[in-house]
N, C-alpha and C positions, 0 to 999 in steps of 0.2 A: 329218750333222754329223761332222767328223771328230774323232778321239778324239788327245791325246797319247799314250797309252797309257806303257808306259817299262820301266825296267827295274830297278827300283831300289825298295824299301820303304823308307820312313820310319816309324817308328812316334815320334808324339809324347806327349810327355809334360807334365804341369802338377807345380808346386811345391805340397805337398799341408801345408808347414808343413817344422818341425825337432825330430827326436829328437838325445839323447846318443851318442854312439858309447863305446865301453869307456875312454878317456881322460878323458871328460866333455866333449870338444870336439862342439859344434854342430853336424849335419851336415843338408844338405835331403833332404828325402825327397819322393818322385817317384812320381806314377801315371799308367799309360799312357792315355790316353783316348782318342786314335782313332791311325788309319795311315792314308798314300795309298803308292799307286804313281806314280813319274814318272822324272824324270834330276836328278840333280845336278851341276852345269858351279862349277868353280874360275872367279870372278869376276876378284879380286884377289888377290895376294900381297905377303909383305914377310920376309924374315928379314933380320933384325937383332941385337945384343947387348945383353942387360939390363946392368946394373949388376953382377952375377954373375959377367961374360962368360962367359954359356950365351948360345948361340945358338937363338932361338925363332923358329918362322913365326908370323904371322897373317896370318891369308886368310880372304876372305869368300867366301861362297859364295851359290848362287841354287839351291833349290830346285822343281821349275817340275812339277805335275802337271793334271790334268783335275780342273774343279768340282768341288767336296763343299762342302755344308754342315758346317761343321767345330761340333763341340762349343761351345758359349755358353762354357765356361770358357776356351777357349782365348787368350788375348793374347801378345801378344810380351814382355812386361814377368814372366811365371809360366811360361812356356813353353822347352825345349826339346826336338832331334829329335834320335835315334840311328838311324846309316842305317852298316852294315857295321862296327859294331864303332865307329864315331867316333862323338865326341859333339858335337853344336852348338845351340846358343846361337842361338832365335828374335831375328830385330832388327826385320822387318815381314812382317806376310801380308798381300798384294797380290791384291784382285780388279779388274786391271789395266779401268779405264772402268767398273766393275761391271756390265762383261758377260755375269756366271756361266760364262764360257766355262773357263778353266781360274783357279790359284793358281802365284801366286811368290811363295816364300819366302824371305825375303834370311836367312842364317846367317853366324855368324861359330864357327871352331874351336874347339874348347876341347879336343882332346884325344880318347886312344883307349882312353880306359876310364873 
């Protein structure tokens, strides 16, 4: 069987609830529950201007590693991955035909810290 094998850690994370931060604003807090190894490939892109005129990308991205059984907690909806310092935002985990052969992960950006 051949492996994807890759080059790149994900370590994902679940939404564990909300504490206060020192203002009293709401913020999530986040536990790590598993990582894969794979690649991650720029799907799409778009930079554009908000209403700000600040100029922002969004881009989706595909996460793509070899099977795992991933943690029960895990959903798209609680979830997101940090892979080099970026942060993204689960949108679906694909066990493409559920052939346990490998995952893609569809992501979209959210930033580098």
């Amino acid at each position: 069987m051949n492996r994807i094998g890759g080059n790149t850690t994900a370590i994902i994370q679940i939404n564990t609830g909300t504490t206060k931060d020192a203002t009293g604003s709401r913020v999530k807090t986040w536990e790590t529950v598993d990582t894969l190894t794979g690649f991650i490939d720029l799907q799409a892109g778009d930079s554009r201007y908000t209403s700000y005129n600040a100029k922002i990308q969004e881009s989706t991205h595909i996460f793509v590693a070899d099977y795992k059984e991933l943690d029960g907690r895990i959903k798209a909806e609680n979830s997101r991955i940090l892979i080099d310092g970026a942060t993204y935002d689960v949108k679906v985990i694909d066990d493409p035909m559920n052939l346990h052969k490998q995952l893609e992960i569809y992501l979209a950006y959210t930033g580098g810290q």
